[in-house]
C-alpha positions as CSV (number, residue, x, y, z in Angstrom):
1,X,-8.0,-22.2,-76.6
2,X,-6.0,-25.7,-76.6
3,X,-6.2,-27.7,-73.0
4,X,-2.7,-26.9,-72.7
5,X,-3.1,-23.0,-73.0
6,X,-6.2,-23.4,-70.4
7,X,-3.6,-25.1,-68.0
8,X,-1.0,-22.6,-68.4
9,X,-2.9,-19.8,-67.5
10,X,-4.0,-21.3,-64.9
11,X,-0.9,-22.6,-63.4
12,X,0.6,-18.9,-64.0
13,X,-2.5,-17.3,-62.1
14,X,-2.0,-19.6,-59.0
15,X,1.9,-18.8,-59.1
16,X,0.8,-15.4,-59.1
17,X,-1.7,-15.5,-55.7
18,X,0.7,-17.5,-54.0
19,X,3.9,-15.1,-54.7
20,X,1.3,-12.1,-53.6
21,X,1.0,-14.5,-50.4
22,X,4.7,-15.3,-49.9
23,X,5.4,-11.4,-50.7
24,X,2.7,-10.1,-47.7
25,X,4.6,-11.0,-44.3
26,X,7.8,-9.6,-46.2
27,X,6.2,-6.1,-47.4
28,X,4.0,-6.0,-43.2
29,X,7.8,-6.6,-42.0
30,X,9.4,-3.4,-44.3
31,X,8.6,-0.6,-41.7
32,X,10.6,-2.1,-39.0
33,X,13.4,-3.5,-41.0
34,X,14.2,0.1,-41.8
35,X,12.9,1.8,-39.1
36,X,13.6,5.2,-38.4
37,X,13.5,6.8,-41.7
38,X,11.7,10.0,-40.4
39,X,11.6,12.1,-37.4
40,X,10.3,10.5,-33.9
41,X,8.2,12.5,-31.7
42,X,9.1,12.0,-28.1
43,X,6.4,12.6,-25.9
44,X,7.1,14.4,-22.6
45,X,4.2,14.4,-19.6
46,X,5.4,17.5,-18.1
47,X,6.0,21.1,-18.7
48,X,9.1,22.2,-20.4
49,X,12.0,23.4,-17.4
50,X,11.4,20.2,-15.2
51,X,13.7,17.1,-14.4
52,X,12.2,15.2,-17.0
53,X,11.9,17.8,-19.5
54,X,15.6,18.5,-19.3
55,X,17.3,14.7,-19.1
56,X,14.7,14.0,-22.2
57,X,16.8,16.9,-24.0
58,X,20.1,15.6,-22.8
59,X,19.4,12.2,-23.8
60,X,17.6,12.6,-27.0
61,X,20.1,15.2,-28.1
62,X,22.6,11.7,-28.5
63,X,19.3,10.1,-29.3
64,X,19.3,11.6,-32.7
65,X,23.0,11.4,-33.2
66,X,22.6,7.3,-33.1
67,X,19.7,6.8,-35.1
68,X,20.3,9.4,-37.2
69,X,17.1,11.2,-36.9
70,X,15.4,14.7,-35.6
71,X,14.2,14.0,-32.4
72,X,11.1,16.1,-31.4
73,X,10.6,16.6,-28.1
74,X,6.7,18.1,-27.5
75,X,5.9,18.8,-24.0
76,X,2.3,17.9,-23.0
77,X,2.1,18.6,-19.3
78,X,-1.2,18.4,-17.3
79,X,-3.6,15.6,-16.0
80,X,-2.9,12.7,-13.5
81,X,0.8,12.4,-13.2
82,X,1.2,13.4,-16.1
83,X,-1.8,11.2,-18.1
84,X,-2.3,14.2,-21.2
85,X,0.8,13.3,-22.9
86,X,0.2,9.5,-22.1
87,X,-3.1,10.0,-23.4
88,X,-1.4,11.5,-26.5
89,X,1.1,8.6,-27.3
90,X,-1.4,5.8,-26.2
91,X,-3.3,6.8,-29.1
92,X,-0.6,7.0,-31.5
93,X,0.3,4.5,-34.1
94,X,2.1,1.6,-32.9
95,X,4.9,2.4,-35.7
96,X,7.9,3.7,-33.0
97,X,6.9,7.6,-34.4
98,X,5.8,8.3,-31.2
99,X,7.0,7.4,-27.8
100,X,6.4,8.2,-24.2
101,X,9.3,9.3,-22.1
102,X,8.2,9.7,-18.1
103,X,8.7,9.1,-15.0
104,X,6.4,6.8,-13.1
105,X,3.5,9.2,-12.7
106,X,1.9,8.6,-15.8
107,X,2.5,4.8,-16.2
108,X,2.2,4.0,-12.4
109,X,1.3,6.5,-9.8
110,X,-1.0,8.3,-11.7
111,X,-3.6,5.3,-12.8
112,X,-2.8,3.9,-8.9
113,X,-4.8,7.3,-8.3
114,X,-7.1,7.6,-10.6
115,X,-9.1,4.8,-11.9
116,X,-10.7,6.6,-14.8
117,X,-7.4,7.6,-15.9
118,X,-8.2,7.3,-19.7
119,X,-6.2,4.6,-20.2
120,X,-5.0,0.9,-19.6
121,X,-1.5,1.4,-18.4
122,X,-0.8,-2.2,-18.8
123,X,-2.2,-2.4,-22.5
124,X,-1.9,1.0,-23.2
125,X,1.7,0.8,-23.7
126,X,4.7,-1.3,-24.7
127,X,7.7,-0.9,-22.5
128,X,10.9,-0.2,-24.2
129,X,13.5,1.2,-21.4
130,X,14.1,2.0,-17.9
131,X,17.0,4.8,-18.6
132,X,17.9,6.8,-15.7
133,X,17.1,6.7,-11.7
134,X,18.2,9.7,-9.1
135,X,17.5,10.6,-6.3
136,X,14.7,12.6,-4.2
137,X,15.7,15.4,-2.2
138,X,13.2,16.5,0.5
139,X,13.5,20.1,0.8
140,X,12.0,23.2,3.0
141,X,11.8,26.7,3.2
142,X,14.7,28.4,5.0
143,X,12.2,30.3,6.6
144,X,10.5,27.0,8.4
145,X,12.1,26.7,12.0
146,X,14.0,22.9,10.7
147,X,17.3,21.6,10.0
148,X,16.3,17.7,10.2
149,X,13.2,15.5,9.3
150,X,12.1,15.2,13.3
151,X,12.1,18.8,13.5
152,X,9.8,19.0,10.4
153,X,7.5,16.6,12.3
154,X,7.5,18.0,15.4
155,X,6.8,21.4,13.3
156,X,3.7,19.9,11.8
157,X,2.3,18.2,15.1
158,X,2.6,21.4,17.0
159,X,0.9,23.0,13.9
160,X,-2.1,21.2,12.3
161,X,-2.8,22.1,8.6
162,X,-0.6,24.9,8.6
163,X,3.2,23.0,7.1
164,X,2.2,22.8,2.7
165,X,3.2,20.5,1.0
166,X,4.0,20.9,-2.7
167,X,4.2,18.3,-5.1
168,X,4.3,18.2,-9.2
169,X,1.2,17.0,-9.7
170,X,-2.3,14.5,-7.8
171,X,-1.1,11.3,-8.7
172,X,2.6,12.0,-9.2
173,X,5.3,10.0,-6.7
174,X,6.1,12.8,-4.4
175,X,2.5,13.3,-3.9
176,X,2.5,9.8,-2.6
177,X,5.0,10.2,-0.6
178,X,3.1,13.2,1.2
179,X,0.3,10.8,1.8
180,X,2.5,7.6,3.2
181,X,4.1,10.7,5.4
182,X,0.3,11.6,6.7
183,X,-0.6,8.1,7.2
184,X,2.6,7.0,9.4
185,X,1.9,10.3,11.2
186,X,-1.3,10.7,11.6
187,X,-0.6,14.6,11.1
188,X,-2.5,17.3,9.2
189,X,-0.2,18.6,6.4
190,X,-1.8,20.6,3.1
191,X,-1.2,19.4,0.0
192,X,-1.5,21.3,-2.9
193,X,-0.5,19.8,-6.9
194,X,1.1,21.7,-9.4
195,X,1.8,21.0,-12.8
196,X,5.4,19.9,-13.0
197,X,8.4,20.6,-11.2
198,X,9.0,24.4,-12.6
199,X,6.0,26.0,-11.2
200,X,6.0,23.9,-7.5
201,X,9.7,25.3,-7.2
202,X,8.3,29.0,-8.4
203,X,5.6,28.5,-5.2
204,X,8.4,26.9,-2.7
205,X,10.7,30.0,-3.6
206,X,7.5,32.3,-2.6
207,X,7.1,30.4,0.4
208,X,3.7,29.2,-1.0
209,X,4.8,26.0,0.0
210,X,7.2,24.9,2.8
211,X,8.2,21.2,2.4
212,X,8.6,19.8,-1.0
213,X,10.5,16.6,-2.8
214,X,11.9,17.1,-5.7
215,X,14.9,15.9,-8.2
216,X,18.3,17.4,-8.2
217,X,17.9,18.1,-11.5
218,X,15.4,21.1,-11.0
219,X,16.5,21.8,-7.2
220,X,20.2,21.7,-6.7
221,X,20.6,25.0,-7.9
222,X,18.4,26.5,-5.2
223,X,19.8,24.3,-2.6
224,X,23.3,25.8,-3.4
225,X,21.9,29.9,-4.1
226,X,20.2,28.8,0.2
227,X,16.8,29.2,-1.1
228,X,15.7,25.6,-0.5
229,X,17.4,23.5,2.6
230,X,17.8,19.9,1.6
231,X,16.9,17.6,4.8
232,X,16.7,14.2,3.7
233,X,17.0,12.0,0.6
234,X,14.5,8.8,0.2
235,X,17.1,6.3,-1.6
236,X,18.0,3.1,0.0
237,X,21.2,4.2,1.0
238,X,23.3,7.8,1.1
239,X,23.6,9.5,-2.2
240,X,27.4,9.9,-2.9
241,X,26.3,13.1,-4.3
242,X,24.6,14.4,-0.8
243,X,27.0,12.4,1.5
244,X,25.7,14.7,4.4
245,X,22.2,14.2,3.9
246,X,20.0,11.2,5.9
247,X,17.8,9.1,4.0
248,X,14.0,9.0,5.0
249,X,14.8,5.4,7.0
250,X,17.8,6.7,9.0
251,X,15.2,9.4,10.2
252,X,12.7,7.3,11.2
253,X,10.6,6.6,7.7
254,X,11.8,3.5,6.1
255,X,8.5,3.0,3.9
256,X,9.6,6.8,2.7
257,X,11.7,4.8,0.3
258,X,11.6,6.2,-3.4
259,X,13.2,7.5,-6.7
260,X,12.9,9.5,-9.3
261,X,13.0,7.7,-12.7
262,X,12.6,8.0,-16.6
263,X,11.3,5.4,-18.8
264,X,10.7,5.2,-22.2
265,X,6.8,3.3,-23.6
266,X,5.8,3.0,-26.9
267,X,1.8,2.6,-27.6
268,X,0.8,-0.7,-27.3
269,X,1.6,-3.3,-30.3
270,X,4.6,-1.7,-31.3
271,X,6.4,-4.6,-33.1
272,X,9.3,-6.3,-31.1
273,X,11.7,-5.4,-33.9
274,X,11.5,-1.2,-33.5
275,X,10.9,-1.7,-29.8
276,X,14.1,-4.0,-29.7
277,X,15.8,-1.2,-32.3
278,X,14.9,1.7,-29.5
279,X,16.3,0.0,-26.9
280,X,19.8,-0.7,-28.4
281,X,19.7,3.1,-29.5
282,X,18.7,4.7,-26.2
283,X,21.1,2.1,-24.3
284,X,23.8,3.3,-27.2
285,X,22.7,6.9,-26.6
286,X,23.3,6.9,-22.7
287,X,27.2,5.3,-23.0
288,X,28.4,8.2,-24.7
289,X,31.0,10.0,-22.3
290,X,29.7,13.3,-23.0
291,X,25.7,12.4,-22.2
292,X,27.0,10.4,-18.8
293,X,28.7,12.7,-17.6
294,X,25.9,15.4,-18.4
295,X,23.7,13.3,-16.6
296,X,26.2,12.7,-13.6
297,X,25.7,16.6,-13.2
298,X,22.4,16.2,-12.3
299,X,23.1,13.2,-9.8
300,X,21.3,10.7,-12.6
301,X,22.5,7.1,-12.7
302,X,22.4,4.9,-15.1
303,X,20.1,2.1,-15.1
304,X,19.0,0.8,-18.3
305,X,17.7,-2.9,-19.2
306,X,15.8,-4.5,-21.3
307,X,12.2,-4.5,-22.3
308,X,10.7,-7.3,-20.0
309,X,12.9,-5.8,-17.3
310,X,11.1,-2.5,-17.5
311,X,8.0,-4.6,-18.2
312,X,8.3,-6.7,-14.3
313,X,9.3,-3.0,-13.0
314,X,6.2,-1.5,-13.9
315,X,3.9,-4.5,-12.7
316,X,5.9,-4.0,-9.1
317,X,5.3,-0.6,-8.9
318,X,1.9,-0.3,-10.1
319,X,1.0,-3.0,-7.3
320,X,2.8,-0.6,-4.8
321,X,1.2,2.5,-5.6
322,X,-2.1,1.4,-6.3
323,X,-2.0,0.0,-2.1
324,X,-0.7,3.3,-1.5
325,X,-3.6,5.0,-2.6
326,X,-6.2,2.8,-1.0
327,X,-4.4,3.2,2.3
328,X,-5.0,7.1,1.8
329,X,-8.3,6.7,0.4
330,X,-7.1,8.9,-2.8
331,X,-8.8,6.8,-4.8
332,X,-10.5,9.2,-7.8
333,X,-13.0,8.3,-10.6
């Protein structure tokens, strides 16, 4: 072989490595430049029939529509707030296939409770969306002698241990707000968790329970059939769909101050580009007339931001919470 067949082959097999290097960062890129092109699994913490069970349908119903995709909605209730199904997409590939769509139990509440939780909810996840807030309705038995939150307290005073409270789950927000209740108080009220929204309602409707909070979305229609009697709501200000009920502060329980929201995590190293993608498509998905006003139905509001907003959210919460809990003592292993 002549010198000047050894140097062409060489300089063809060095053209070759470094196309194979310019090519790599191109081909690692591919599965978020077309991202979706399959189905996406969305991930749901709770039973199937609760408030977040039923917004995730409305919203990923449009979902599907604008990134032209079958959304899957699999319902993984159980655990700390709702930590199975974070469990389940913490675990996942960080490819966009699987997301988390909660409310703050499983991402805030719950690991505030629980410090074996089973996962880092700060690296655990990549935050894609705050979507939707509304509001928490405190509600009693009609049978419990109360029209008004002071007449709940009074009730509870004059009879130690025997007022129970439901809630959807240990960990969950309206279990917290049970326990910053009892601490302001001083009183002894029974709590006792369920596993979403569906079956604490079943218990409230038995008389099981006598005082729980909950989201219009699974309690309005027992509010308006007289089975449940709405007292209080804990936004900062006077639903205008409950004009007539109080919130917590007017009544004398300005830390009672809460709401019920959805989210939407992806596992944790999801690339910016799919996370970026989701968030146009879910903030797309939610401006349709038809899934607003769907929504509106249930007293949901809009709220959705970007990533780092949710991000900052999530932080401020966590830090709430987690003082909550230590207040109560309910820190678990």
């Amino acid at each position: 072989m002549t010198a000047f067949m050894r140097a062409l082959l060489t300089m063809t097999a060095l053209c070759a490595v470094l196309a194979m290097q310019a090519a790599a960062p191109v081909s690692a890129q591919t599965p978020a430049l077309d991202y979706p092109n399959r189905p996406i699994k969305v991930v749901v913490p709770f039973p199937a029939g609760g408030p977040t069970d039923g917004m995730a349908r409305i919203i990923s119903e449009r979902l599907s529509q604008v990134l032209k995709q079958s959304i899957v909605i699999e319902n993984r209730g159980g655990g700390a707030g709702g930590s199975v199904g974070a469990k389940v997409v913490a675990n996942a590939e960080p490819d966009g296939y699987t997301i988390l769509l909660t409310p703050g139990g499983s991402l805030t509440n719950g690991p505030a409770v629980h410090k074996n939780i089973g996962y880092d909810p700060v690296k655990a996840f990549t935050p894609v969306a705050l979507l939707i807030t509304a509001p928490l309705i405190l509600v009693v038995h009609p049978s419990l002698p109360v029209k008004t939150v002071p007449e709940l307290m009074a009730y509870a005073k004059a009879n130690p241990g025997k007022l129970v409270a439901g809630s959807q789950g240990a960990g969950t927000g309206p279990h917290l707000l049970i326990e910053l209740i009892k601490l302001d108080t001083g009183f002894n009220i029974t709590h006792v968790p369920y596993r979403g929204s569906a079956p604490a309602i079943t218990a409230l409707l038995a008389n099981e329970i006598q005082m729980f909070f909950d989201s219009p979305t699974t309690i309005l229609p027992h509010i308006q059939s007289g089975a449940a009697r709405p007292i209080a709501v804990t936004t900062a200000t006077r639903h205008k769909n409950f004009p007539d009920l109080p919130t917590m502060a007017e009544v004398g329980f300005p830390k009672i101050r809460s709401t019920f929201w959805l989210g939407v995590a992806a596992p944790g190293g999801t690339p910016p580009a799919i996370v970026d993608k989701l968030n146009a498509a879910f903030r797309e998905a939610l401006d349709a007339p038809e899934t607003r006003e769907r929504l509106a139905k249930l007293s949901a509001d809009i709220a959705i931001g970007t990533p780092e907003e949710f991000r900052k959210m999530l932080a401020d919460e966590l830090a709430l919470w987690t003082g909550v809990a230590k207040a109560a003592n309910l820190q678990m292993d």
